[in-house]
Structure formats: C-alpha cells, structure tokens
C-alpha positions as CSV (number, residue, x, y, z in Angstrom):
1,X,-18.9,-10.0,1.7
2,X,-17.1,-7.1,3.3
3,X,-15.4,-4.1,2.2
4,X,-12.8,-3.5,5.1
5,X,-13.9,-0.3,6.4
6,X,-14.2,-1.1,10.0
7,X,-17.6,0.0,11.6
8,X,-16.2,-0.7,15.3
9,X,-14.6,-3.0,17.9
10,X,-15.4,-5.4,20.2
11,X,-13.7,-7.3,23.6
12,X,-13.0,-11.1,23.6
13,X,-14.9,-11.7,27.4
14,X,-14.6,-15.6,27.5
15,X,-12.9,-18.0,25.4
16,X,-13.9,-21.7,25.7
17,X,-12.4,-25.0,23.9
18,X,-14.8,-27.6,22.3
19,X,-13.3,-30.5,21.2
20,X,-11.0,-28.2,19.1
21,X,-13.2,-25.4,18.0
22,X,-12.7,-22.3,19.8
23,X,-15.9,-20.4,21.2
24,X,-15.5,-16.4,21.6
25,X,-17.9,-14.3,23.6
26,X,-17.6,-10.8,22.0
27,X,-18.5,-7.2,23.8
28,X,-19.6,-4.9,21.1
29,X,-21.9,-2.2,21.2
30,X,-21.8,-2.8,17.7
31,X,-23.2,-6.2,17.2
32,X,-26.7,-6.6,19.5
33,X,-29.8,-9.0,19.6
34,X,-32.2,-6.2,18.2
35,X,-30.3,-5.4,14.9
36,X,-28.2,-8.8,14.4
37,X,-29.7,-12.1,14.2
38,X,-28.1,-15.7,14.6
39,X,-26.8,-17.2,11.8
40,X,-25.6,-13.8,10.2
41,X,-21.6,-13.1,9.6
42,X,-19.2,-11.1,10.8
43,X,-16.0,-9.9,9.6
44,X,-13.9,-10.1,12.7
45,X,-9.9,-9.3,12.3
46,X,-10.8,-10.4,8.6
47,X,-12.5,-13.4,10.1
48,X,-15.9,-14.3,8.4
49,X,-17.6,-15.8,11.3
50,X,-21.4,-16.7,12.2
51,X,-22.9,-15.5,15.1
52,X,-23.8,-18.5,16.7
53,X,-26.1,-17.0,19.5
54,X,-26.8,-13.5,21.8
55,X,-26.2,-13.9,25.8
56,X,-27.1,-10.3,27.4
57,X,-25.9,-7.9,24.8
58,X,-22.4,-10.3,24.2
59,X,-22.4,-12.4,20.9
60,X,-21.0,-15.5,20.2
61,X,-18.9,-17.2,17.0
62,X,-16.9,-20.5,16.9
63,X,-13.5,-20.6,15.5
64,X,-12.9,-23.7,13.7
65,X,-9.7,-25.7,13.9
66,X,-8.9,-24.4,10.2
67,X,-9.1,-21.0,10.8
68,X,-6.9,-21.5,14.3
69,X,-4.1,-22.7,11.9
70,X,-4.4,-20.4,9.2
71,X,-5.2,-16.6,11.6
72,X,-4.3,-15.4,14.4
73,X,-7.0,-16.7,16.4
74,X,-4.8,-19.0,18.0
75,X,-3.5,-16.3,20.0
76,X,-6.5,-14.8,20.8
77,X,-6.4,-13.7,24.7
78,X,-9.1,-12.2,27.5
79,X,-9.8,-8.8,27.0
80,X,-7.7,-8.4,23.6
81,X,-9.6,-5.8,20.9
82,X,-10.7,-7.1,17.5
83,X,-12.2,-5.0,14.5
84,X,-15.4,-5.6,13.5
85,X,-17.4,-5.3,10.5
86,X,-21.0,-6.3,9.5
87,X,-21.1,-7.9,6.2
88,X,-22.0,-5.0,3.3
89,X,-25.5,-3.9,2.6
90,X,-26.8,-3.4,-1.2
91,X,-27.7,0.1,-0.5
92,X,-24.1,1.0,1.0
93,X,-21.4,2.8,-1.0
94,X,-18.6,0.2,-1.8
95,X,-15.7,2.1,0.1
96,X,-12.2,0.1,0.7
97,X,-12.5,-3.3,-1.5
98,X,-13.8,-6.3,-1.7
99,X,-13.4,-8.3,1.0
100,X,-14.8,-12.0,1.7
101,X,-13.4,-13.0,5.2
102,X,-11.2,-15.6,4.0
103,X,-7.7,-15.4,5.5
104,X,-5.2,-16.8,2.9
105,X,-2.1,-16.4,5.8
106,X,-0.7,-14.3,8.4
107,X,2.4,-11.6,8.1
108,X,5.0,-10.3,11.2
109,X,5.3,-6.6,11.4
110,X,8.9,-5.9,11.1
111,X,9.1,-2.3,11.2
112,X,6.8,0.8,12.1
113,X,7.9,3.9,10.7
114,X,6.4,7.6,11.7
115,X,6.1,9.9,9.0
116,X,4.3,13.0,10.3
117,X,1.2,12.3,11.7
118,X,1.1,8.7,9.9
119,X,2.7,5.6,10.2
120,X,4.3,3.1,7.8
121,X,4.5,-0.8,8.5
122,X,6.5,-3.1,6.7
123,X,5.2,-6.7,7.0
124,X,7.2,-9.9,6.6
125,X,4.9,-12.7,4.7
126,X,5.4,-16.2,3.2
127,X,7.2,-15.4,-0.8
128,X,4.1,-17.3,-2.1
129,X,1.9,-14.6,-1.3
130,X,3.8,-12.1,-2.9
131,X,2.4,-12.4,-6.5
132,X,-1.0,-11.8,-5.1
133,X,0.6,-8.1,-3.3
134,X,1.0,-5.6,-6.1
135,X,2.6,-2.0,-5.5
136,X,-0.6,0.0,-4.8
137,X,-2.7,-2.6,-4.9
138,X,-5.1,-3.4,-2.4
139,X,-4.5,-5.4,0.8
140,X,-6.5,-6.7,3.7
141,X,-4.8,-6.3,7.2
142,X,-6.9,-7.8,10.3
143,X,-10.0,-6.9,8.2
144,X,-8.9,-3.6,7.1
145,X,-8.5,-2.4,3.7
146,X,-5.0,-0.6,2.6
147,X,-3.1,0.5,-0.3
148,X,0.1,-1.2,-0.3
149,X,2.8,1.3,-1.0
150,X,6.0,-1.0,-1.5
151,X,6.6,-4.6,-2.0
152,X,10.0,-6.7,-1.8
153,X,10.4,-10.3,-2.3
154,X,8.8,-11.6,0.9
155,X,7.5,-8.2,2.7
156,X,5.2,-5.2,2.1
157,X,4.7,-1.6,3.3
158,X,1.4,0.0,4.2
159,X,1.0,3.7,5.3
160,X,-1.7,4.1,8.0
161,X,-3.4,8.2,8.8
162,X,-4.5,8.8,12.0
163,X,-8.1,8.0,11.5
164,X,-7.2,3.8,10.8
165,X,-4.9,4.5,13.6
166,X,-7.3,5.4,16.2
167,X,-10.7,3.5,14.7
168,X,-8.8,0.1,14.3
169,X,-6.3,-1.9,16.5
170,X,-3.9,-1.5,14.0
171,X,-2.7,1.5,15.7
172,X,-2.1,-0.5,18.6
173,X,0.2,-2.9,16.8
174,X,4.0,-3.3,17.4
175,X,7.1,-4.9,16.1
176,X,6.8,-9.0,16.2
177,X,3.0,-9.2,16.3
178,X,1.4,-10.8,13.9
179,X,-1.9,-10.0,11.9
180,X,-4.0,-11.6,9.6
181,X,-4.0,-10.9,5.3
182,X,-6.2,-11.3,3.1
183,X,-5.0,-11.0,-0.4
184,X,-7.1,-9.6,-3.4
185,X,-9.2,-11.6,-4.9
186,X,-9.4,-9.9,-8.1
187,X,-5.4,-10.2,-8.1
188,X,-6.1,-14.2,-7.3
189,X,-8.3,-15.1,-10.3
190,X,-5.5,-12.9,-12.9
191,X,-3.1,-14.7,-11.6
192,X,-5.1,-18.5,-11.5
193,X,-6.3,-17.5,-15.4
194,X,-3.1,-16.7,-16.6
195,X,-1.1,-19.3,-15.2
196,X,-3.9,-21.6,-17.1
197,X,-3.4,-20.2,-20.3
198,X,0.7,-20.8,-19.8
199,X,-0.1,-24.5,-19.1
200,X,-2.6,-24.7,-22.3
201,X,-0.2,-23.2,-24.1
C-alpha cells in the first residue's frame, strides 16, 4: 500500500521485451541492494511492481502485458523520469491517501493553467471513471496524491504548488501526454455498495 507522496525518482536505463512482458532497469538512488530486498514493491508512476533483482546499484521490475494495456508503460522510453515510492511503513504518518498501485485507466492533459506560482491541469478521462472523481476528492496522478478541484462530464482539474512541481515529473508534463489514475478506493466500494442495494431493491 502507498500513500502517494513521492519519496524520489528514478531513470529507465534499459528496457528489454520477454515474450510480452516488459523488463525495466531503474537508476535510483532511492531504491538500493542494502535497504530494498527482491521480492518487495514499488510504486512506480502508480505502478505496484516487484523488484525482481539488484544489478550494481540499478533495480529491476517486469511490466506485465496487463499493465502495458491499462498504464502508460507502453510508452515508456530510455532515459524517461518515473516517481517512485516505497510501499508505506506502520510507523509512518499516513500523509496523501490511500494508494494500492492499481491503475484503473489513463487521462490526456488537455490544458495547463498558471496561476501564480502554481499550476492547474485539466485532464480528459474515459466518462466511466467519472463517478469514482468527486469535487475535492482525492485522486491519484502517476502515483501522486491530489485534491481534485473541478470535475465535468469526462475531465477533471487538479492544482499543483511548486513543491509537486519540482519533486515529481508532473511538473514536467505538457499538453497531449498522458499519465496514469488511480481512482479512490474508498469512492469505489460507495459506489459498488450502493449500486447493490439499488439492484436488491
């Protein structure tokens, strides 16, 4: 489980096919042999992937075919920047919200707004996510947690400060790219129970 406060980034150094699962080698002075071992996750772009092994101070994961159809990982290139996160600790303060690394789709920036020293995005996504995006409600954007601040029938708005700007490659983003979302999973289960109790009734 994450909580989409991003502790770093890392470099994608080699990218290799394998029969249809994609292997990353990722640079991070975040992730390294002595504090990570294999088998733990990681929450890259919103990924939840497994390290699957150390070479030098570089880690590993493998994309599987599934999550190249549903992220952005398809697109994934030499030497792009991804956010990373290190799955939460039970001692840590739960900052941002819960996040579990599943990508439900991905969303098209449309627009990028300054406003001062901040920027506002406004993201086009598929109309069936929309009941799961709530005005300030809580979204997950390439494994970042954000308020969203206005919703329409198929697109949202998210105000970035500086800080997410410069300590995520969000503030890198620009108008056609796409990024990954993870809905709220609180927001999921309201929405599963009371569409239950509308087909007992």
């Amino acid at each position: 489980m994450f909580t989409g406060i991003v502790k770093g980034q890392g470099k994608i150094v080699q990218l290799q096919d394998n029969h249809g699962t994609e292997q990353i080698r990722i640079a991070s002075s975040l992730i390294d042999p002595e504090n990570f071992a294999i088998g733990e996750s990681i929450s890259i772009n919103g990924v939840c992937l497994t390290i699957t092994k150390f070479q030098n101070n570089d880690f590993w994961v493998d994309a599987m075919p599934e999550t190249l159809k549903r992220t952005t990982f398809d697109e994934l290139q030499l030497n792009s920047l991804v956010n990373l996160e290190p799955t939460l600790q039970v001692t840590e303060r739960l900052n941002g919200h819960f996040l579990l690394g599943h990508v439900d789709t991905t969303a098209v920036v449309t627009k990028i707004e300054e406003q001062s020293s901040s920027k506002v995005f406004t993201f086009k996504i598929d109309s069936s996510q929309m009941p799961f995006i709530v005005e300030k409600g809580s979204i997950g954007i390439d494994g970042v947690s954000l308020t969203v601040v206005s919703v329409g029938s198929d697109w949202f708005q998210v105000a970035l400060i500086p800080y997410t700007l410069k300590e995520t490659i969000l503030g890198q983003l620009k108008s056609g790219e796409k990024v990954n979302i993870e809905t709220d999973i609180l927001g999921k289960y309201v929405v599963k129970m009371n569409n239950e109790v509308v087909d007992y009734e």
